[in-house]
C-alpha positions as CSV (number, residue, x, y, z in Angstrom):
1,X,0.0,0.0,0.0
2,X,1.3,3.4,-1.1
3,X,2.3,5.5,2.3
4,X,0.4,8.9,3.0
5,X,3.5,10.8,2.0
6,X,3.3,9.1,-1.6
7,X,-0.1,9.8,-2.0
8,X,0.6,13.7,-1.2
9,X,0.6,14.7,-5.3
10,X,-2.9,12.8,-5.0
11,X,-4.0,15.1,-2.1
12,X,-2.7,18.2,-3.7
13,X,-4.7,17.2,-7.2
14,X,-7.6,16.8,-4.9
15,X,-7.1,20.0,-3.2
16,X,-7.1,21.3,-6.4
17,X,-10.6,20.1,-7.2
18,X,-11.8,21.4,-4.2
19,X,-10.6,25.2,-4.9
20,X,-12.1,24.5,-8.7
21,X,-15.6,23.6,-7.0
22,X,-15.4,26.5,-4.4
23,X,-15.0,28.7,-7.5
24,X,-18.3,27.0,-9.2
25,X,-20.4,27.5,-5.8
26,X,-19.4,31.0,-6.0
27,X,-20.1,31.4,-9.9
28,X,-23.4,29.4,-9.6
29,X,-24.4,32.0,-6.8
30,X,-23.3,35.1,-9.3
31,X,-25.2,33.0,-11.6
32,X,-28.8,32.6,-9.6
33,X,-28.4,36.5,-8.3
34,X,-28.6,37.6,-11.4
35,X,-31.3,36.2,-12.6
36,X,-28.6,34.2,-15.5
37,X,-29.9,30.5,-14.8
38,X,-32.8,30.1,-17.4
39,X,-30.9,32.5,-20.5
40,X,-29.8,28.7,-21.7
41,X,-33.3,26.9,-22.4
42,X,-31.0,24.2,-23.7
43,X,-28.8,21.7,-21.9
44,X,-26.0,20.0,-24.2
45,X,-23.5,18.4,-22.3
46,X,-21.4,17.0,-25.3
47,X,-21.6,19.4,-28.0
48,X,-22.4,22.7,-26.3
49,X,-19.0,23.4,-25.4
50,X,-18.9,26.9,-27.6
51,X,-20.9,29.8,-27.2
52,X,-22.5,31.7,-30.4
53,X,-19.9,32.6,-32.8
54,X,-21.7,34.9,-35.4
55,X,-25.1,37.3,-35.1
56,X,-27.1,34.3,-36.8
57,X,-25.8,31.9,-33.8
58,X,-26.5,34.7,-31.2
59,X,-30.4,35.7,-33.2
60,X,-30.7,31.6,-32.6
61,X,-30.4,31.4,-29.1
62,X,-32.1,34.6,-28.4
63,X,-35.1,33.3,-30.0
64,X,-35.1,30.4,-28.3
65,X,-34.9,32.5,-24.8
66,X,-37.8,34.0,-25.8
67,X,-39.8,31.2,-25.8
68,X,-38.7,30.7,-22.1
69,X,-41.2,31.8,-19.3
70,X,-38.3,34.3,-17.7
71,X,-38.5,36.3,-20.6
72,X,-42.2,36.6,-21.1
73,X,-43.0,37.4,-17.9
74,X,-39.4,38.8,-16.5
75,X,-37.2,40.3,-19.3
76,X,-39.5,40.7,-21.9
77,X,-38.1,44.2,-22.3
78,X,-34.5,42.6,-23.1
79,X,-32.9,43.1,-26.7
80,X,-29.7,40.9,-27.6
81,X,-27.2,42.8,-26.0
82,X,-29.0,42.5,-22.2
83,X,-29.5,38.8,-23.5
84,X,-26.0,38.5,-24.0
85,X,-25.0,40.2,-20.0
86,X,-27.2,37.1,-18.7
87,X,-26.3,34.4,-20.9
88,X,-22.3,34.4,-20.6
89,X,-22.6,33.6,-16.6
90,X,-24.8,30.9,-17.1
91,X,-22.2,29.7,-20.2
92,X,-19.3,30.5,-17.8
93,X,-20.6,28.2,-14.8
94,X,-21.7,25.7,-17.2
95,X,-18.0,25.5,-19.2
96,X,-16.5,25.4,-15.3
97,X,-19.0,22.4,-14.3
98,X,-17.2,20.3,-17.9
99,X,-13.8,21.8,-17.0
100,X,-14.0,20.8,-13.5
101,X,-15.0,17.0,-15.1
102,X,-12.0,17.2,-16.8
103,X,-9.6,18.6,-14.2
104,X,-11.0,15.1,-12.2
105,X,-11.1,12.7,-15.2
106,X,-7.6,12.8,-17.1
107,X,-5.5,13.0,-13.7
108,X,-7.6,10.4,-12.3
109,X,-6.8,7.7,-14.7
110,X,-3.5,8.6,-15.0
111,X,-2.9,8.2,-11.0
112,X,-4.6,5.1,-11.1
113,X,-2.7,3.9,-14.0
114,X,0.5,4.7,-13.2
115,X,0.1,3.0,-10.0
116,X,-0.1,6.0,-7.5
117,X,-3.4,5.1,-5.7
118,X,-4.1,2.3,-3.6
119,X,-6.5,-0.5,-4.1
120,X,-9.0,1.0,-1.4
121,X,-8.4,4.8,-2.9
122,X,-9.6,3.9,-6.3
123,X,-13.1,3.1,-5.8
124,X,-13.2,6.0,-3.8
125,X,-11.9,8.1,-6.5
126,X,-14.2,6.6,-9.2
127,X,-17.6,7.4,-6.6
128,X,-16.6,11.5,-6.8
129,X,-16.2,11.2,-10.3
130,X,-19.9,9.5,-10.4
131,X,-21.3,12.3,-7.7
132,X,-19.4,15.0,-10.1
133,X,-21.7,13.7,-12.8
134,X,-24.9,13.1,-10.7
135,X,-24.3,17.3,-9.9
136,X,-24.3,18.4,-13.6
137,X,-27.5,16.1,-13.9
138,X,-28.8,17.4,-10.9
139,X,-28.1,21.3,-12.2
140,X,-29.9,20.7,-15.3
141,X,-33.5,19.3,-13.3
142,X,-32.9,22.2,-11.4
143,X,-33.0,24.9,-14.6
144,X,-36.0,22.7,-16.3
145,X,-37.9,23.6,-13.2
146,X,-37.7,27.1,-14.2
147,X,-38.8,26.6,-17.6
148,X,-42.2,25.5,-17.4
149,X,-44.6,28.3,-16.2
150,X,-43.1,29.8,-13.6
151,X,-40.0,31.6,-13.9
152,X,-38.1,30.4,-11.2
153,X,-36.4,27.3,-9.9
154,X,-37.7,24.8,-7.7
155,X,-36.3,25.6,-4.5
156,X,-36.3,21.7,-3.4
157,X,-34.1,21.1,-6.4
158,X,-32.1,24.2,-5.9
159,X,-31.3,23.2,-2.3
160,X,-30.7,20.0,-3.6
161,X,-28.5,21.2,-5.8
162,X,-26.3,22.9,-3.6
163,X,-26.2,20.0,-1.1
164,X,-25.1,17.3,-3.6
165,X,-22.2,20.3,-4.5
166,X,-21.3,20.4,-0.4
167,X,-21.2,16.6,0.0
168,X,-18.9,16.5,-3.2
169,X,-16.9,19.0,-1.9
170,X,-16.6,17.5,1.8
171,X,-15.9,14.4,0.4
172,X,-13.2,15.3,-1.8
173,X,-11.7,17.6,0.9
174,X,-12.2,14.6,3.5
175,X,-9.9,12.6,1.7
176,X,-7.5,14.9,0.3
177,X,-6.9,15.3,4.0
178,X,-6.6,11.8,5.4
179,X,-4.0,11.7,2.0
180,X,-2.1,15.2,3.2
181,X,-1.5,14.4,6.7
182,X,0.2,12.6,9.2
183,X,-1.0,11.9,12.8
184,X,1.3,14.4,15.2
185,X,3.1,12.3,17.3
186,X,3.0,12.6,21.0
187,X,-0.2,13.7,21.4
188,X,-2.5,12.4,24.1
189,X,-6.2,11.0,21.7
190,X,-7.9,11.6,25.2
191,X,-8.5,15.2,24.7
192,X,-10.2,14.7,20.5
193,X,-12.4,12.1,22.1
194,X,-13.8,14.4,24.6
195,X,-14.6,16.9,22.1
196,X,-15.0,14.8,18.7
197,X,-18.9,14.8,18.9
198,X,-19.0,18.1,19.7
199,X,-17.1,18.9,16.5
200,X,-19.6,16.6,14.8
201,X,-22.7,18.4,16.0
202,X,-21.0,21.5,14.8
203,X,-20.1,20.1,11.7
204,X,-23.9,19.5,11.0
205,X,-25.5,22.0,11.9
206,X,-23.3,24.2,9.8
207,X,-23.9,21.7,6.4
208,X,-28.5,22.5,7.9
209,X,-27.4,26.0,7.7
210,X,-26.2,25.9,4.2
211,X,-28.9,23.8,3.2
212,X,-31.5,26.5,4.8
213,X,-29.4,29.0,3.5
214,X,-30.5,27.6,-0.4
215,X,-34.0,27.5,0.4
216,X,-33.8,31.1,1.5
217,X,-31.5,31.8,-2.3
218,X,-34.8,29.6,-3.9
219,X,-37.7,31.5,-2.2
220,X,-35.8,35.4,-2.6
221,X,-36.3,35.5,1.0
222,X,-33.7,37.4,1.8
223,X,-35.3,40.5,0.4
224,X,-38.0,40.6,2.9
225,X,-37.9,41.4,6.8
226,X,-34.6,43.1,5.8
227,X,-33.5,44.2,9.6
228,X,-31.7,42.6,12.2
229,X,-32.5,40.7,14.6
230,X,-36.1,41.8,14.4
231,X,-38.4,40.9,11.8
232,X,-41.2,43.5,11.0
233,X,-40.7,44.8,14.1
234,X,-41.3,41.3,15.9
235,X,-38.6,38.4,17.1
236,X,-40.6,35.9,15.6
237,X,-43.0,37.3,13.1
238,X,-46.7,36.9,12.3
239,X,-47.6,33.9,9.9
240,X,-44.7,31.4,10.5
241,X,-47.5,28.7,10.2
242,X,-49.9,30.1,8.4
243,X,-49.6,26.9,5.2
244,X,-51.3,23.7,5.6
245,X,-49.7,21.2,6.0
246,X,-48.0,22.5,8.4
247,X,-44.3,21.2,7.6
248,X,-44.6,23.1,4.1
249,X,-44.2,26.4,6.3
250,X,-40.4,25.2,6.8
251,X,-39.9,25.1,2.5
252,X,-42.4,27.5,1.1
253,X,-43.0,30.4,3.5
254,X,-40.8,33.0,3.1
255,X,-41.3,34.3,6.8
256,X,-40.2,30.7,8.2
257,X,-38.0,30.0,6.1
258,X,-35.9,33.4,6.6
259,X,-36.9,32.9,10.4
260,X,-34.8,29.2,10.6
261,X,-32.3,30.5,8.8
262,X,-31.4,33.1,11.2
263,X,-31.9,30.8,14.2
264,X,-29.8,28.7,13.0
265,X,-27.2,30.5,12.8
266,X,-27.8,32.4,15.9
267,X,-27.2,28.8,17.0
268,X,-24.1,28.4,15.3
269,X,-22.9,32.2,16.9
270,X,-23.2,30.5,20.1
271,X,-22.3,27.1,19.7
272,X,-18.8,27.8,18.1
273,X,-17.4,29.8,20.9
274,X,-18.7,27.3,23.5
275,X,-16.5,24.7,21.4
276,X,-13.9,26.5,21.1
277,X,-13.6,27.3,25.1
278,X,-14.4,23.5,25.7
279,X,-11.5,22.7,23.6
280,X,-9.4,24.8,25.6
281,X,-9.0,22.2,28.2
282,X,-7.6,19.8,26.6
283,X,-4.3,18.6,25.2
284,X,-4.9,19.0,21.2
285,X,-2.6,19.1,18.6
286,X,-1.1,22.3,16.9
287,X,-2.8,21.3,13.7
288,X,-6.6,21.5,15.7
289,X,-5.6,24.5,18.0
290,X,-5.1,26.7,14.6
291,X,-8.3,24.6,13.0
292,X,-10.4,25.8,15.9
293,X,-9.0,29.8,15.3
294,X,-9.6,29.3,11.7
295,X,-13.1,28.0,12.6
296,X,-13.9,31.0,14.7
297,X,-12.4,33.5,12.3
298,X,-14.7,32.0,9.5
299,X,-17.7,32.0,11.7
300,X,-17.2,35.8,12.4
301,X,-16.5,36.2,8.9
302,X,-19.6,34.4,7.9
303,X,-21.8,36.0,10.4
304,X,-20.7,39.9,9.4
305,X,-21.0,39.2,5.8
306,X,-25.1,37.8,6.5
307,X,-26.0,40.7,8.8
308,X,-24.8,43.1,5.6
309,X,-26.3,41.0,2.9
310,X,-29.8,41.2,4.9
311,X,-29.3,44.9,5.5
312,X,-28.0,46.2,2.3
313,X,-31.2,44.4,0.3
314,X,-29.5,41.2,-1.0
315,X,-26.1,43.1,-3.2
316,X,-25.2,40.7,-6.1
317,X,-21.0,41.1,-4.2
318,X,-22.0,40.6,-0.3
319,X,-24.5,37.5,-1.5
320,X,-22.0,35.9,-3.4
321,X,-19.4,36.3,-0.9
322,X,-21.9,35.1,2.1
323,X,-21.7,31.6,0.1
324,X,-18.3,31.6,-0.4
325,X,-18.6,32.2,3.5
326,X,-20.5,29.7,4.0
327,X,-19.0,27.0,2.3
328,X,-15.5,28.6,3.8
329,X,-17.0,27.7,7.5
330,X,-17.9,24.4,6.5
331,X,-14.2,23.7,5.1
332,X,-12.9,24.9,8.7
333,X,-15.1,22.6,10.5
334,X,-14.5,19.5,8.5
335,X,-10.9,20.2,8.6
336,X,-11.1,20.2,12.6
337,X,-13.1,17.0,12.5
338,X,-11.0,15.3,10.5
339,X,-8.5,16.2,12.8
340,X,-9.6,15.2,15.7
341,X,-11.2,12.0,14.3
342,X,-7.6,10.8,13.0
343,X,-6.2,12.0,16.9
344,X,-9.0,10.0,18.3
345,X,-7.5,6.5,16.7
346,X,-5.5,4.3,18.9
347,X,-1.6,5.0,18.1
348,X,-0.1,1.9,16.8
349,X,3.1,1.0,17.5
350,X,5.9,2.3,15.4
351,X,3.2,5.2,14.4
C-alpha cells in the first residue's frame, strides 16, 4: 500500500478540485443572483461546449430564450445585448462544471494507472467522479424547473443542488486530507475524544445551515424582513404557520424560512465559541488549535458578511461572498473534525 506521503501529489490534485468547486459554488451564486440561470433553455453536455460565434448563432439562441417563461414574464423588455449580460454567466458556470469534469477525469486515470493510488483509494476516487456527474444532472432538473410556467427554480431542487455540491466537496476535501496528513506524534487522543462529537454536532449543523441558506436563495427571501434581529418589528414574526400542512411552512413560506435560517445561525454564533472554550482544556494538537482559530475567524467572517447581505437588500457582491462564507466555514469545520477524528485513533506501535 502506497504511504500517506506518496499519496501527497494525490491530495494536492484533490485540493485542487476542491478550490475548482469553491469557485463554481461562487459562480453558480453570481449566476442565480442575477437572474442568469434560465438565459440557456438548452442543456447540451457534449456538443455545447462553444458559445455563439456569429449574429445568426447569437439571433438563434435569443429566440429560443424568448420562448422561455423568464423572458415573457421577466425580461421581456431585453434586446440581444441584455440577453447577452445574462447568458455568458450561465455559459461561464456551465463551461467550469465540464472543465472541472475534466480537471478530475484525465488526472484520475493517470494516478490510477501509473500506480499512485491504492486499491482501497480507487473506488473512492471513481464514486466523486460519479457524484461529479450526478451534480451536472442534478443542475440541469434544477433549470427545467424554471422553464415550465413559472419563472423560477424549484427551490427543493435548488437546495438539492447545492447540497449534492457540499457533500462533493466535503468528500473530496475529507480525503485529500486523510492523503495530506500525518498523525502528530506525542499527542495524548484523550482530549479529540472528549470533544469529537461536539465537533460533529457543529459540523452539521453548519452543512443544515447551508442547506436552509438555499432555500432562503430559492424563495428570494432574503429581500423581505430586511432588519436585524427583528423581523417586522417582531422576534418571531406573524404567519410562521400560516400553510397547511404545516411542515410546508419550513420550505415555502418566506417568513419561516428566513426565520430558521437566522436561528440557525444564531445557534451556530453560540455554539462555536462554546467549542472553542471547551477545547481549551484539553491537550490537542497544533494542527486542531489553529483549525479551531480558523473555525472561529470564519464563523465571524460568515456572520458579518449575512447581517450586511440582509441589510443592504441582498447586493449581487455581499450575496455571493456570504456563500463563499458559507461554504469557507464548513471547510474549517471539516478540517477540525478530520483532525480530531484521525487523533482519536488508537496509536499503533511504530506510528
Amino acid at each position: 500500500m502506497k504511504s500517506t506521503t506518496n499519496q501527497r501529489p494525490v491530495a494536492i490534485w484533490l485540493f485542487v478540485c476542491c478550490v475548482a468547486i469553491f469557485a463554481m459554488v461562487i459562480l453558480g451564486g453570481v449566476t442565480r443572483l442575477t437572474g442568469s440561470g434560465l438565459s440557456m433553455v438548452k442543456w447540451e453536455p457534449i456538443t455545447g461546449v462553444f458559445p455563439p460565434m456569429n449574429q445568426a448563432e447569437w439571433n438563434a439562441v435569443f429566440e429560443l430564450y424568448q420562448h422561455s417563461p423568464q423572458y415573457k414574464k421577466v425580461n421581456s423588455h431585453f434586446n440581444l445585448e441584455e440577453f447577452k449580460s445574462i447568458f455568458w454567466f450561465e455559459y461561464l458556470h456551465r463551461i467550469l462544471g465540464r472543465l472541472i469534469g475534466i480537471l478530475f477525469l484525465l488526472p484520475m486515470l493517470f494516478f490510477i494507472a501509473t500506480r499512485q493510488v491504492s486499491r482501497k483509494l480507487s473506488p473512492k476516487l471513481v464514486a466523486m467522479f460519479v457524484l461529479g456527474g450526478l451534480q451536472g444532472l442534478l443542475g440541469w432538473y434544477m433549470v427545467k424547473s424554471g422553464l415550465v410556467d413559472n419563472p423560477q427554480v424549484s427551490q427543493y431542487r435548488l437546495a438539492a443542488h447545492f447540497g449534492l455540491a457540499v457533500v462533493v466537496y466535503g468528500y473530496i476535501f475529507w480525503v485529500a486530507l486523510g492523503l495530506f496528513f500525518q498523525r502528530e506524534p506525542g499527542r495524548d487522543s484523550g482530549g479529540a475524544r472528549q470533544i469529537l462529537g461536539f465537533s460533529r454536532v457543529v459540523t452539521g449543523l453548519i452543512f443544515i445551515t447551508l442547506l436552509s441558506g438555499a432555500f432562503v436563495a430559492g424563495l428570494r427571501a432574503g429581500f423581505a424582513y430586511n432588519t436585524f434581529p427583528l423581523m417586522n418589528g417582531q422576534l418571531i414574526p406573524d404567519g410562521i404557520f400560516r400553510l397547511v400542512p404545516l411542515w410546508t411552512n419550513f420550505f415555502e413560506n418566506i417568513a419561516t424560512v428566513q426565520f430558521d435560517h437566522r436561528v440557525l445561525a444564531t445557534l451556530l454564533f453560540f455554539l462555536i465559541p462554546i467549542f472553542w472554550w471547551r477545547s481549551r482544556k484539553f491537550e490537542l494538537s497544533s494542527r486542531v488549535r489553529v483549525g479551531i482559530y480558523l473555525l472561529l475567524g470564519a464563523l465571524l467572517l460568515q456572520v458579518t458578511l449575512g447581517i450586511s447581505t440582509l441589510l443592504l437588500h441582498v447586493p449581487i457582491s455581499l450575496a455571493s461572498a456570504h456563500q463563499g462564507g458559507g461554504l469557507l466555514l464548513f471547510t474549517a469545520a471539516l478540517f477540525v473534525l478530520h483532525q480530531l477524528t484521525m487523533a482519536s485513533k488508537p496509536q499503533v506501535s511504530g506510528e
